[in-house]
N, C-alpha and C positions, 0 to 999 in steps of 0.2 A: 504494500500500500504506500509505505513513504517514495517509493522510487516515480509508481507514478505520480503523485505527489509533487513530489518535485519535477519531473518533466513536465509537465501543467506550468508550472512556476515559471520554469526555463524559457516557454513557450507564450507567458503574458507578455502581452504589447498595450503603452498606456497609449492610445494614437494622441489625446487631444493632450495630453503634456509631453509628447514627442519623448521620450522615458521609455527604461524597456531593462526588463528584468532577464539577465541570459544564465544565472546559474551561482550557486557556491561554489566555492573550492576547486575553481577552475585554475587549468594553466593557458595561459593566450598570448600571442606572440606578435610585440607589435613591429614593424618599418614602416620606412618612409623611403622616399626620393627616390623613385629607381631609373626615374629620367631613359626607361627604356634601356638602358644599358643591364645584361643579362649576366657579370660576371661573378655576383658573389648568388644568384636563386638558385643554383644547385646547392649550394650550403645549405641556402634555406632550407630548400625543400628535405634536404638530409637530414637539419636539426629536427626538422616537425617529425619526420620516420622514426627519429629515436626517440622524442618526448611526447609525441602524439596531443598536442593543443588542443583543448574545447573549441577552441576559438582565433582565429587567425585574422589582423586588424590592418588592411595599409593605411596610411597615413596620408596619402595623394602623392601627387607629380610622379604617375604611372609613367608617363611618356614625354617628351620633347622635343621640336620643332625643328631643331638641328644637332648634329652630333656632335660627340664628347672623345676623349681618346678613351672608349672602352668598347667592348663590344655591344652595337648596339641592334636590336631583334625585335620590334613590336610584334611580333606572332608567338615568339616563343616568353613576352611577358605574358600575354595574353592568355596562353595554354597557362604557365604557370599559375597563373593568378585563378583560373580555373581549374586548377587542378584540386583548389581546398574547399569547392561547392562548396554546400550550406554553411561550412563552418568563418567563412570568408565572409567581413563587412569591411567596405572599404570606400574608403571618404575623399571628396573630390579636393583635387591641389589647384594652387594656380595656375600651372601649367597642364590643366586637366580641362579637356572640354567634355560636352554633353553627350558626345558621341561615342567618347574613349571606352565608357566600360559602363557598367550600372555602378552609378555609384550617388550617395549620399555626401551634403552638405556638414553635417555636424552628426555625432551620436553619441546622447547620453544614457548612459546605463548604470544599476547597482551591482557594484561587486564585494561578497563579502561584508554587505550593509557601509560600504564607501561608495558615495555617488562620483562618477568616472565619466569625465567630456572628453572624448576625443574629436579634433579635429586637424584639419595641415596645418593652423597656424600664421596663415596671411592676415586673418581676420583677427580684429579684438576683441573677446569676450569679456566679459566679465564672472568668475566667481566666487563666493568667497568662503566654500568649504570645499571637499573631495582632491578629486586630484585632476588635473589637467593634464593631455598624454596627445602632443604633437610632434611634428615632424619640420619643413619647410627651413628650419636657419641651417640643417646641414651639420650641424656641431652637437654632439649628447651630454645632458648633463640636468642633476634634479636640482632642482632649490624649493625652500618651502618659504613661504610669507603666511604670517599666522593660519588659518586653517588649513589652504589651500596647498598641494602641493605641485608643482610644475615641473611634467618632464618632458625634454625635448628628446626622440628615440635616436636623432642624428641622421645621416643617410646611409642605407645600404649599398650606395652607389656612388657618390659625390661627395664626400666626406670635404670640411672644411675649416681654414685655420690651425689645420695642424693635426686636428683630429683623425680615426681610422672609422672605414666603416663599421657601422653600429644597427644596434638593433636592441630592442626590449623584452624581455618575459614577466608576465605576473607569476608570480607562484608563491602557495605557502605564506598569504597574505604580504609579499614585499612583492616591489620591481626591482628590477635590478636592468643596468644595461652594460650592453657588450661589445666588447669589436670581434669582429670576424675570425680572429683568432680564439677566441672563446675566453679572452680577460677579461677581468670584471673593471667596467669606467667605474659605477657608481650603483650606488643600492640601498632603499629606503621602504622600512617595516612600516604597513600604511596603520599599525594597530598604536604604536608608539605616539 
């Protein structure tokens, strides 16, 4: 009974406060910026094979308008980004048009009774409890301001300032972010 229970739960969508409840005790894995260039999503897709995420989050700037020195494949982002079906929400960047992919503007949700905005980050929101989890500067790192905690996932692709590509994981009530080499940037218990 608690299982279904909870999948019921997993499964509420608030539509008219835009809010959406996807689960306890999940692990989710967020990036950003992949600007179309494909060289670190075989990583990805290899961490997600070994830790198997609830939930799989990009952060926008899917694609880009001109190249980069990497390699770069709008089909094989494409396939990849498709390849996490239902477990995949993913949020439109600046450099994301309407066409590029299904994607949403903002998405708030409860995690672990932490309310959680994700968006790219072009945009200024405002809020002033949970934790904020964007992408768009390219650079990863958390800082908290009284309630609020804010983290930027870095890029998977375009790393910048010095920084290495990066990426996020919720797990075990903390995030923690990463470079591609699987060091820990930084890491913050959301219960503390």
């Amino acid at each position: 009974m608690y299982q279904l229970r909870n999948y019921k739960r997993v499964l509420l969508f608030f539509s008219l406060l835009d809010y959406n409840y996807i689960g306890d005790y999940m692990k989710i894995l967020f990036f950003s910026d992949i600007h179309g260039i494909v060289d670190n999503l075989d990583y990805l897709k290899k961490l997600d094979n070994e830790k198997h995420f609830d939930k799989v989050i990009c952060l926008g700037d899917l694609f880009y308008d001109t190249s980069f020195n990497g390699n770069v494949d709008i089909i094989k982002v494409d396939r990849f980004l498709n390849s996490f079906n239902e477990r995949l929400i993913c949020i439109k960047g600046n450099c994301d048009s309407n066409s590029d992919f299904n994607m949403v503007e903002k998405f708030l949700f409860n995690l672990d009774g932490i309310d959680v905005y994700c968006m790219h980050g072009h945009k200024y929101i405002k809020q002033e409890n949970g934790v904020v989890i964007y992408g768009h500067e390219h650079v990863p790192y958390i800082k908290k301001k009284d309630n609020t905690i804010f983290i930027c996932v870095g890029s998977i692709s375009l790393p910048r300032k010095g920084s290495e590509c990066s990426y996020c994981i919720y797990e075990n009530n903390s995030f923690t972010l990463y470079t591609i080499y699987e060091e820990v940037i930084d890491k913050i218990d959301i219960n503390r």
